[in-house]
KOLRO-951942 format. One line per 3 residues: their letters; for each residue z, x, y of C-alpha. Coordinates in steps of 0.2 Angstrom, whole numbers, plus 5000, padded with zeros to 4 digits. Layout:
N
a) Z/X/Y | ...
END
This chain:
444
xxx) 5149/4951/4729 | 5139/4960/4738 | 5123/4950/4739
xxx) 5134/4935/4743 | 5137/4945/4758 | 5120/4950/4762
xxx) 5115/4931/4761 | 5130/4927/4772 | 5125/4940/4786
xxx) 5105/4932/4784 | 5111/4914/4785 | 5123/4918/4800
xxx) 5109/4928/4811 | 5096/4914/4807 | 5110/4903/4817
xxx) 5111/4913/4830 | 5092/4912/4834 | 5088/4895/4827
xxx) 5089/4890/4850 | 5075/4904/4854 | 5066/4901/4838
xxx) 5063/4885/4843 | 5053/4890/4858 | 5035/4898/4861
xxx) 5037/4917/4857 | 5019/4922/4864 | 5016/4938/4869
xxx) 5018/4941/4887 | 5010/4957/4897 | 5014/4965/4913
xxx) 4998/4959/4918 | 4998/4942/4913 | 5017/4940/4920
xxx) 5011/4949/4937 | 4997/4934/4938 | 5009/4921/4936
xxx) 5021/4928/4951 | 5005/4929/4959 | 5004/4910/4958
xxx) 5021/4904/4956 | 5034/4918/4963 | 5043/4907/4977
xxx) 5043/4924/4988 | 5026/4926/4989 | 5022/4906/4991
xxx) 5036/4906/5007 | 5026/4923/5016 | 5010/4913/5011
xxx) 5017/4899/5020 | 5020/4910/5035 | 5005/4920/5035
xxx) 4993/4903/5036 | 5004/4899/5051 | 5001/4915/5061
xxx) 4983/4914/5058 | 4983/4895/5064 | 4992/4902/5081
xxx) 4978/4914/5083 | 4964/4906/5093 | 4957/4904/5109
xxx) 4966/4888/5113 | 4982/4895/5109 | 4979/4911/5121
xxx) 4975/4897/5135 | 4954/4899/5136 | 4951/4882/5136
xxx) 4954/4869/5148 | 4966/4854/5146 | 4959/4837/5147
xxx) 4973/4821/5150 | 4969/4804/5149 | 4983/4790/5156
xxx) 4984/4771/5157 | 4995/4759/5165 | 4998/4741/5167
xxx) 5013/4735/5179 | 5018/4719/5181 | 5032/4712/5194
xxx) 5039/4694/5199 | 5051/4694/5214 | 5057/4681/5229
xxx) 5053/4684/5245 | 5060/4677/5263 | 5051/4681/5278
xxx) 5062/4678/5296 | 5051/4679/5313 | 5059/4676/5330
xxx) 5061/4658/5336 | 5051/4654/5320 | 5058/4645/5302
xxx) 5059/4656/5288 | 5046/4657/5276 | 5050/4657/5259
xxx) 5040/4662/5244 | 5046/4662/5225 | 5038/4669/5210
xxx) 5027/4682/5220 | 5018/4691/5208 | 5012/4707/5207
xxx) 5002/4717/5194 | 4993/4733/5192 | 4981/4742/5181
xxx) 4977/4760/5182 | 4966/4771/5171 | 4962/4790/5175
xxx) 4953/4808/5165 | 4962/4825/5172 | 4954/4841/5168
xxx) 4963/4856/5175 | 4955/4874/5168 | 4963/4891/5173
xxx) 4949/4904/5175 | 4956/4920/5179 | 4975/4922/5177
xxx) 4974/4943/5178 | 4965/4943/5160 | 4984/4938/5152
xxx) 4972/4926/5142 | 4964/4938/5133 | 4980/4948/5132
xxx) 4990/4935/5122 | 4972/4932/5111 | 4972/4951/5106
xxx) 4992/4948/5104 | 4989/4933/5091 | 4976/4944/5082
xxx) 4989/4956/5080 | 5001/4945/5076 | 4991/4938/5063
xxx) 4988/4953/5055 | 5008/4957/5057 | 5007/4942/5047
xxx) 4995/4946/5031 | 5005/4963/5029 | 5021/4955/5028
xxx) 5013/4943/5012 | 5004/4963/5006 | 5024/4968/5006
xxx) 5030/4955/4999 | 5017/4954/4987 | 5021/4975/4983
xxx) 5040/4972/4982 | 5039/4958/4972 | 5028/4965/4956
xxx) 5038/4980/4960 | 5052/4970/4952 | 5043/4959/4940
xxx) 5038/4977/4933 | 5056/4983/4932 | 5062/4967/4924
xxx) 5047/4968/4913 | 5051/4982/4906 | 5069/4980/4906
xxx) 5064/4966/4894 | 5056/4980/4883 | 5069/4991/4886
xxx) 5083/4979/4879 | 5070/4975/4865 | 5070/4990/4859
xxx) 5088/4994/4861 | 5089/4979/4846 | 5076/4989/4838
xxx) 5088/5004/4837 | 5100/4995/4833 | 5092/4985/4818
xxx) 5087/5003/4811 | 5105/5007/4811 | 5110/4994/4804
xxx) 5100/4996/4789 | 5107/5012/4785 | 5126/5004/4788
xxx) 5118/4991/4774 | 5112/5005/4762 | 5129/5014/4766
xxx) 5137/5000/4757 | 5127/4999/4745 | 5127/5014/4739
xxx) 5145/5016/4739 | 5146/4998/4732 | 5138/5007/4717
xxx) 5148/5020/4718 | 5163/5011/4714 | 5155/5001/4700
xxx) 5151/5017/4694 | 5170/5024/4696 | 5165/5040/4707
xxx) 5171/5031/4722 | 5187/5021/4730 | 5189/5003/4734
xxx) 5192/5008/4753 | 5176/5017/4757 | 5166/5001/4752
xxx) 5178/4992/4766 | 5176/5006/4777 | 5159/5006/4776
xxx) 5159/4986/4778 | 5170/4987/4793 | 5156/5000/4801
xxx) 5143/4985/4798 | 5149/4974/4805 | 5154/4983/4820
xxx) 5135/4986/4822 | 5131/4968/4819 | 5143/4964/4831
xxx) 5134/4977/4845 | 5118/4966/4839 | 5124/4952/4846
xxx) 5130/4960/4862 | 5113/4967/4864 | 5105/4952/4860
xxx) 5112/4942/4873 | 5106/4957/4885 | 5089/4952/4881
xxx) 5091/4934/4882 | 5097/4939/4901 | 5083/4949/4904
xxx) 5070/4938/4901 | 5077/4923/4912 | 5079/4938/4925
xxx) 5061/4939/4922 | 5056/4919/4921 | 5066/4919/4937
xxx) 5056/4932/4946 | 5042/4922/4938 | 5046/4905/4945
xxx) 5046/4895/4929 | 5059/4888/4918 | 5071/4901/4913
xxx) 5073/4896/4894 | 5053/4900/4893 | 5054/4912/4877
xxx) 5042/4925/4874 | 5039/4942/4868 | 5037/4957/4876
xxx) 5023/4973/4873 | 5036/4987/4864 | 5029/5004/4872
xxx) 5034/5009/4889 | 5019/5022/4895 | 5024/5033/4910
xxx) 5010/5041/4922 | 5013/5060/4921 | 5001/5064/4937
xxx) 5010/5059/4951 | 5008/5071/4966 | 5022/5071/4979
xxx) 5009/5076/4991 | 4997/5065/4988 | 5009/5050/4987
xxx) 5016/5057/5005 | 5000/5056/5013 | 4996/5040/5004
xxx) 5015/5033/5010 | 5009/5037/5030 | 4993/5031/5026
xxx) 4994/5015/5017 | 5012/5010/5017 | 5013/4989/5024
xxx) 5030/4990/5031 | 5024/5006/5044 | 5006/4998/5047
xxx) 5016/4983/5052 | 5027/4994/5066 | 5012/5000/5071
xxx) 5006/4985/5076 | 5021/4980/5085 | 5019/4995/5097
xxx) 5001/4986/5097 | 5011/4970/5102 | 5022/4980/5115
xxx) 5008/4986/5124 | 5001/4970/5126 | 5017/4962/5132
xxx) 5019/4976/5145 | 4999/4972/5151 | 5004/4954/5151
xxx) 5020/4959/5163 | 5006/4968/5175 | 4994/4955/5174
xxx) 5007/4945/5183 | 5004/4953/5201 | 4987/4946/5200
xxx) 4981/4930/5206 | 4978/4915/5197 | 4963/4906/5198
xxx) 4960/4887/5191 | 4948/4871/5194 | 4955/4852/5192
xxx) 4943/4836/5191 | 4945/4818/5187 | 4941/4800/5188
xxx) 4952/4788/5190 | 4952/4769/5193 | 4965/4758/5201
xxx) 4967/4738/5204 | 4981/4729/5212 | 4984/4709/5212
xxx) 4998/4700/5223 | 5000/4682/5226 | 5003/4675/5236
xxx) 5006/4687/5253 | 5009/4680/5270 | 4997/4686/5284
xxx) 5004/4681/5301 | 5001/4662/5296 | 4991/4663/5282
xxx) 4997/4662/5266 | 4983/4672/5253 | 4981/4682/5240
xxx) 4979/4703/5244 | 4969/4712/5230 | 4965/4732/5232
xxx) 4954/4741/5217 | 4950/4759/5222 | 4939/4773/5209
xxx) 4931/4788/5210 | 4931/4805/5206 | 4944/4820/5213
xxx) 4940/4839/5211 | 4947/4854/5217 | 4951/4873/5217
xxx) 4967/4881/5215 | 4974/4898/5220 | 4990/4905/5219
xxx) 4996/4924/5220 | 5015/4929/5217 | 5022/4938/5235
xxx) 5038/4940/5230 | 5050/4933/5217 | 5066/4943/5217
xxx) 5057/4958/5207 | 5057/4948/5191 | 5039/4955/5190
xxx) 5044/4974/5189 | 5062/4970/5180 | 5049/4963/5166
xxx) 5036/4979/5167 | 5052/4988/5164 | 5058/4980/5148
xxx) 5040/4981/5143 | 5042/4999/5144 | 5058/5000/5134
xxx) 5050/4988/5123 | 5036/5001/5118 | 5049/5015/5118
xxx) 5061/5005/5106 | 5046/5001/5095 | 5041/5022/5093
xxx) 5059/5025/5088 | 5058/5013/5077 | 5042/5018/5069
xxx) 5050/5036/5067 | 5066/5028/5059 | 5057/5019/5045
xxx) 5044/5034/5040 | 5060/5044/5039 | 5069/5029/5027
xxx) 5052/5030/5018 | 5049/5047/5016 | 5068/5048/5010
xxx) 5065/5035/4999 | 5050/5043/4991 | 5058/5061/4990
xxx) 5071/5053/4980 | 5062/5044/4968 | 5051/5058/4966
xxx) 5063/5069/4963 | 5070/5055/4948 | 5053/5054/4941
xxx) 5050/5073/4938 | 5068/5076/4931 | 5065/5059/4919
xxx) 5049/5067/4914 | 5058/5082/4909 | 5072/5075/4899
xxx) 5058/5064/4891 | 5051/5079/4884 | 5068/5086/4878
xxx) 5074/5069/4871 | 5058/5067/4860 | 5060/5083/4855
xxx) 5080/5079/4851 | 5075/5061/4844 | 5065/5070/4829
xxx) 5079/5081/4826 | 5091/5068/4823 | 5079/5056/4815
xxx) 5077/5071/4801 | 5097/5074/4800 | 5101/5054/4797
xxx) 5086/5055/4785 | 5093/5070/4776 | 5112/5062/4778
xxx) 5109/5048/4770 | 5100/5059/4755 | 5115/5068/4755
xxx) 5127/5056/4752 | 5117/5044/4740 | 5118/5060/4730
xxx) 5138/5061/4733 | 5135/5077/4744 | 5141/5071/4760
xxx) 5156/5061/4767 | 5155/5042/4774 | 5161/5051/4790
xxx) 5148/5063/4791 | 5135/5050/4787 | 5144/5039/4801
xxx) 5140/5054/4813 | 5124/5057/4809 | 5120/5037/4811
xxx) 5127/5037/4826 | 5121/5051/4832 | 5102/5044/4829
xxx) 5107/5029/4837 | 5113/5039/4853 | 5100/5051/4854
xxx) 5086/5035/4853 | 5094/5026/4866 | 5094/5042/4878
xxx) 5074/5040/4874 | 5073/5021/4879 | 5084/5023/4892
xxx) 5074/5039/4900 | 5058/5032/4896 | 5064/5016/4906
xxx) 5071/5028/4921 | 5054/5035/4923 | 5045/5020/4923
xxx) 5055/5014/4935 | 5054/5029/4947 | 5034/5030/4945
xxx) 5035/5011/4948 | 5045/5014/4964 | 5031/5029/4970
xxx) 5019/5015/4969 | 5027/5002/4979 | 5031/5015/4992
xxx) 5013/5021/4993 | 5006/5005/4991 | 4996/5008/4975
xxx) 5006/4993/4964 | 4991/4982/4968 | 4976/4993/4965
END
């Protein structure tokens, strides 16, 4: 009966996983899945998308160095009636009196000096640009930030089955021991049910735990940007770096950190836009030039009493100098240099708000990793100790020295105390993970 059983559980697990069975199971690393997001991650393609546009925006054209060139060309055509009435004269009337006119012409208008706002809003494009490339650095960060927290969610929930399996196999020895023990008549028909019943609720948390799995790894395909039902197998260690210094990963956070370098350009940006509003006392100083050609055609015209046609072509070439300086303009001048100010003042404040956010952050996270790495000394330690005691349990009541409830504890008690670990080990990994994104050490 027993064996039936067995086969029974085998066959119905085999079922379970015919779908993922079905698909690749290649090992996946962090690396490899960070080089894939590198490439694929639909993040990091949108801020790349982004990025190549502010650095299209900065050139010298754009900030208004170079001059503008137009070309134009015309043709007009007109057909009209006309009726011409002088004094003690008939009326002269003339239908169909075409017209038609060609015209052709090349502007060139260059500003020359506009109070330097030129080279302002050049510099301002540069900064902008850059502005741009540390947005796709953060997003780069933030992202394999959590491919490396789904990652090793992945091995976390592996291993989680892992425990479970273990305990599991010690349900399955239960019964068969006290299988045997009724064959033998030391034991009662009701323990082998009790300990059956205790299986299958650990078969029944596989499942549960199974289906965690199955979720995160399309939480990590997703992250990923490929097809969610990709199967594949994780590494089944989780190492965490012991030698994080909060000082060092302080100095590193004001140093390094995208988000702040990006502020700090923007008070770059506000000093440029409050130069810019200055600049706007100054004059402005341009050149203009073209050629342009003209031609005209009417017939017929009348001419006292002569009845013709009158043609007219004119081209050459037009050039001049500009100059224009701002008198006065209801103060919109100063109400500008004023906002500029406040511009430059908003952005300090804001620069101190975000290095306080961070620095909280990072105290926080720091203060997680170093009492995970704690209780990950004291949950090693306790893991042995109960791997020992269900060793020792299961002895025990082989030899009919223990209850099937004390054996039941001490299972459980294993399977508690290595899920603590995982969890702790995953805890740790993710506070040390988070350290790196905020210091900007993820990519190196």
């Amino acid at each position: 009966m027993f064996k039936f059983k067995k086969a029974a559980i085998l066959v119905f697990s085999v079922v379970l996983l015919l779908p993922h069975l079905a698909q690749s199971q290649d090992l996946l690393t962090l690396e490899e899945a960070i080089r894939i997001a590198l490439q694929h991650n639909y993040d990091i393609r949108i801020a790349d998308t982004q990025d190549e546009i502010a650095s299209n925006n900065a050139t010298r054209g754009n900030a208004g160095f170079y001059p503008t060139i137009t070309g134009r060309a015309g043709r007009d055509f007109s057909d009209n009636k006309t009726r011409n009435q002088f004094e003690n004269e008939p009326a002269r009337e003339i239908d169909n009196l075409r017209n038609n006119s060609t015209n052709a012409s090349v502007q060139l208008a260059w500003t020359v000096f506009d109070g330097g706002r030129m080279f302002i809003a050049h510099n301002r494009l540069l900064a902008l640009e850059k502005s741009g490339q540390l947005l796709t650095k953060a997003t780069v960060e933030n992202t394999v930030a959590d491919i490396s927290d789904a990652y090793y969610e992945v091995v976390r929930q592996a291993r989680l089955i892992d425990a479970l399996e273990e305990a599991i196999e010690i349900s399955q020895q239960r019964v068969t021991i006290t299988q045997e023990q009724v064959n033998v008549g030391v034991s009662a028909k009701v323990e082998v049910l009790r300990a059956q019943v205790d299986l299958n609720a650990d078969q029944s948390e596989l499942l549960r735990q199974q289906e965690a799995l199955q979720n995160a790894k399309i939480n990590l395909n997703q992250l990923l940007g490929r097809n969610p039902t990709i199967g594949f197998v994780s590494t089944d260690t989780i190492i965490v770096d012991k030698q994080l210094e909060y000082q060092v990963a302080n100095a590193n956070l004001i140093e390094a950190n995208p988000s702040l370098q990006r502020l700090q350009l923007e008070r770059d940006i506000a000093q440029f836009d409050l130069r810019a509003a200055r600049a706007l006392r100054l004059p402005t100083i341009g050149v203009t030039g073209g050629y342009g050609y003209n031609q005209s055609l009417q017939d017929p015209v009348i001419f006292g009493n002569t009845v013709g046609t009158n043609e007219s072509q004119r081209q050459g070439f037009n050039y001049g100098l500009s100059l224009s300086l701002p008198i006065f303009n209801g103060f919109n001048i100063n109400r500008q240099v004023q906002n500029s100010r406040i511009g430059i003042e908003t952005t300090q404040l804001q620069y101190a708000q975000e290095q306080n956010r961070l620095e909280s952050e990072l105290a926080r996270a720091y203060s997680q990793y170093t009492n995970r790495l704690k209780l990950l000394a004291l949950e090693e330690a306790n893991l042995k100790l109960a791997d020992e005691n269900a060793n020792i349990a299961l002895e025990r009541y082989r030899l009919g020295l223990l209850t099937a409830i004390e054996l039941r504890e001490a299972q459980r008690n294993q399977l508690i105390a290595t899920n603590r670990l995982i969890n702790i080990q995953y805890e740790a990994k993710a506070a040390e993970v988070e350290i790196k994104r905020l210091t900007s050490e993820l990519l190196q």
